[in-house]
C-alpha positions in Angstrom: -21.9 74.3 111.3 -24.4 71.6 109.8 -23.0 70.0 106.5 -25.2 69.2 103.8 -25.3 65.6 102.2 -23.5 66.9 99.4 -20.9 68.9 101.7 -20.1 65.3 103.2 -19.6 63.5 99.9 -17.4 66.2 98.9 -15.3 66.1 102.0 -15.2 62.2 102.0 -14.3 62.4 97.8 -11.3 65.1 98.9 -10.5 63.1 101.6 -10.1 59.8 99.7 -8.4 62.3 97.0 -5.8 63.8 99.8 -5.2 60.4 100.9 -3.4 59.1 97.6 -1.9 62.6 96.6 0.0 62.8 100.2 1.5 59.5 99.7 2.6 60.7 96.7 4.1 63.9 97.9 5.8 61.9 100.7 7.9 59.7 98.0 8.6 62.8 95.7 10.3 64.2 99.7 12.2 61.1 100.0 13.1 61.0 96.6 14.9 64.5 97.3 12.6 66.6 95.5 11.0 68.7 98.3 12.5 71.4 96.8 11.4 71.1 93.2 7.8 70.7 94.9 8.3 74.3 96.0 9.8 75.6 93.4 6.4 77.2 91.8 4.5 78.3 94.9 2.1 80.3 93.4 1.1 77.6 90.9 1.5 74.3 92.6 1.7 75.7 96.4 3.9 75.3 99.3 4.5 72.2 100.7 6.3 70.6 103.8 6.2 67.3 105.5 5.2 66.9 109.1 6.8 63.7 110.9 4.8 62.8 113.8 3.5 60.0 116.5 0.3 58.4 115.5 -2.1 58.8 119.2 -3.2 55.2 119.1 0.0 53.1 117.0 3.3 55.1 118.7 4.7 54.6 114.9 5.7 57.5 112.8 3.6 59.2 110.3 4.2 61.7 107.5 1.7 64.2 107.2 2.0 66.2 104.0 0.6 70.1 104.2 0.4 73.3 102.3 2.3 76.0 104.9 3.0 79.4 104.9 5.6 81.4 106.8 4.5 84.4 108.9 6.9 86.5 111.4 9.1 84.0 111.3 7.1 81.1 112.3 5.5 78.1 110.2 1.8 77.7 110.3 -1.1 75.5 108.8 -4.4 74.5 109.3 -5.7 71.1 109.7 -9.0 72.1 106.9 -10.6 68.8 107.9 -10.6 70.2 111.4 -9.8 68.9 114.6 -11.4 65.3 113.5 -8.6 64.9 111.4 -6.2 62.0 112.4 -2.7 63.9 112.1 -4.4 67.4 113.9 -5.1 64.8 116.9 -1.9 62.9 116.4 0.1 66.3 116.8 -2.2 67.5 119.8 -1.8 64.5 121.4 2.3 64.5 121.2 2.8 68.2 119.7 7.0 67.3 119.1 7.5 66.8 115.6 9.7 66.9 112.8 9.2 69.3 109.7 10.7 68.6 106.7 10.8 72.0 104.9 12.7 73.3 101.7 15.3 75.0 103.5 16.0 71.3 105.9 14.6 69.3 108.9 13.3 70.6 111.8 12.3 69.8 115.0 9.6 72.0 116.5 6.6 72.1 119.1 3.2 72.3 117.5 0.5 75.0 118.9 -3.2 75.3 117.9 -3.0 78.8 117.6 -6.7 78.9 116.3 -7.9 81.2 118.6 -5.6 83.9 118.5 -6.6 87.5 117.4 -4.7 86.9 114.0 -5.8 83.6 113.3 -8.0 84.9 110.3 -4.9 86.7 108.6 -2.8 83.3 108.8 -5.4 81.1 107.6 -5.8 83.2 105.0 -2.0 83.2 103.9 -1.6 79.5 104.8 -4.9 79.2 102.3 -3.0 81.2 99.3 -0.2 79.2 99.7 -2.2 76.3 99.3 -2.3 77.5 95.2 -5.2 74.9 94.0 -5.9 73.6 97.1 -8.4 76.0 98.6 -10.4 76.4 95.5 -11.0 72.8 95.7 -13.0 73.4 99.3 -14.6 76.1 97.0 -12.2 78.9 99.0 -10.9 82.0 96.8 -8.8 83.5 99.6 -7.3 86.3 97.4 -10.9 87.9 97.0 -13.1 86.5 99.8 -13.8 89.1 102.2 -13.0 88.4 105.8 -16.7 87.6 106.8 -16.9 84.6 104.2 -13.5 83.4 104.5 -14.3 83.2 108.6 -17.8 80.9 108.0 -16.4 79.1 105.4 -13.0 78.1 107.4 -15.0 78.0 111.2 -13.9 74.5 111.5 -10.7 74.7 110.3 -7.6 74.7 113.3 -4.5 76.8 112.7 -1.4 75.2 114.0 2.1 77.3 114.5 5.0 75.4 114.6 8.3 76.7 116.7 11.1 75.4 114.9 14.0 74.1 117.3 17.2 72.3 116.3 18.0 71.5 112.8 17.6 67.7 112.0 21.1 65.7 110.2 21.2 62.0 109.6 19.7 59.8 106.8 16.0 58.7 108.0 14.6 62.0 106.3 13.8 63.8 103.0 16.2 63.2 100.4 16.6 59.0 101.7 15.8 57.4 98.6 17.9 60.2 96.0 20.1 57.4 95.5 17.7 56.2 92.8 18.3 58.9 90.5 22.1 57.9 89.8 21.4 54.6 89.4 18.7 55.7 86.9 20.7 57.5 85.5 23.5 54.6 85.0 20.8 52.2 83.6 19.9 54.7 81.0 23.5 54.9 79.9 24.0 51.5 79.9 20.4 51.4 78.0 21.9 53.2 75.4 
C-alpha cells in the first residue's frame, strides 16, 4: 500500500504523539495506577504494558498498547506495522513480560497476523483502543470488513500466551510509594 505525503506526515505527527503519551502511561503503571487506566475501557481504552528486549541495546523496554482479550488469550497489533521498533524487538526475542490489570505476566509473543481470524481480533483489539483508532481515521464499530481489511493491511496482530505470574518489586506499582508520602506532605502542608 503506497502512502500519500499527507498519510506520512500524519503517521510521523502520531508517532511523535505516541512517543510522549507512552512514557506517560508507563509512569502512571509504575505509579500503581494501571488499574485506574482501565477502569473506563470504553472511554479511555484498554491498556497494558509490554516489557521487552530491545534487538540492538539487550536493555529493557516498556512498550505501552491498547489490548483486548479473546478466548482467553491477549492480543494486539503493532498499527505502525512490522517497521515498528518494539513489533521487531518482540519478534526478535518473543519472551516478554505483560503488565496487565489483573498482574504481571510472563508470556511468548506470536504474530498471529495471518490466521483465518485475524480480521475479527484486530477489530476487537481496535475497539478497545476507544480513541485510538479514530485517530488513524478507523471506526471499527461501523466499518465493514472490506474497509477495515485495506485500511489495517499493514498492521501485525500479536497473541500473547500468558505463562507464570510475575512477583517482586521491578514492576507496575514500583514507584506507589509516592502517594503516601504525598499524602504526608499535604498534612504536614496543612
Amino acid at each position: 500500500m503506497l502512502m500519500t505525503a499527507m498519510d506520512r506526515e500524519t503517521q510521523a505527527a502520531l508517532q511523535q504523539g505516541f512517543k510522549y503519551l507512552n512514557r506517560y502511561m508507563v509512569l502512571m503503571w509504575r505509579l500503581g495506577l494501571g488499574k485506574w487506566l482501565n477502569s473506563a475501557p470504553t472511554l479511555l481504552g484498554r491498556y497494558m504494558v509490554i516489557v521487552n528486549v530491545g534487538r540492538k541495546s539487550g536493555q529493557k523496554r516498556f512498550t505501552p498498547v491498547n489490548y483486548a482479550l479473546a478466548d482467553g488469550q491477549v492480543y494486539c497489533v503493532a498499527g505502525f506495522g512490522a517497521g515498528s521498533h518494539w513489533y521487531q524487538n518482540i519478534m526478535a526475542t518473543p519472551q516478554v513480560e505483560l503488565w496487565l490489570p489483573d498482574g504481571r505476566w510472563a508470556a511468548q509473543a506470536v504474530d498471529v497476523t495471518d490466521s483465518d481470524d485475524a480480521s475479527a481480533k484486530i477489530r476487537q483489539v481496535l475497539i478497545a483502543s476507544a480513541f485510538v483508532a479514530p485517530l488513524a481515521g478507523i471506526d471499527p464499530h461501523t466499518m465493514p470488513d472490506a474497509e477495515l481489511a485495506a485500511a489495517t493491511a499493514d498492521y501485525r496482530l500479536i497473541r500473547f500466551e500468558r505463562g507464570e505470574s510475575i512477583t517482586g518489586t521491578n514492576g507496575p506499582g514500583e514507584l506507589a510509594w509516592v502517594w503516601p508520602l504525598l499524602g504526608l506532605v499535604l498534612l504536614l502542608a496543612l
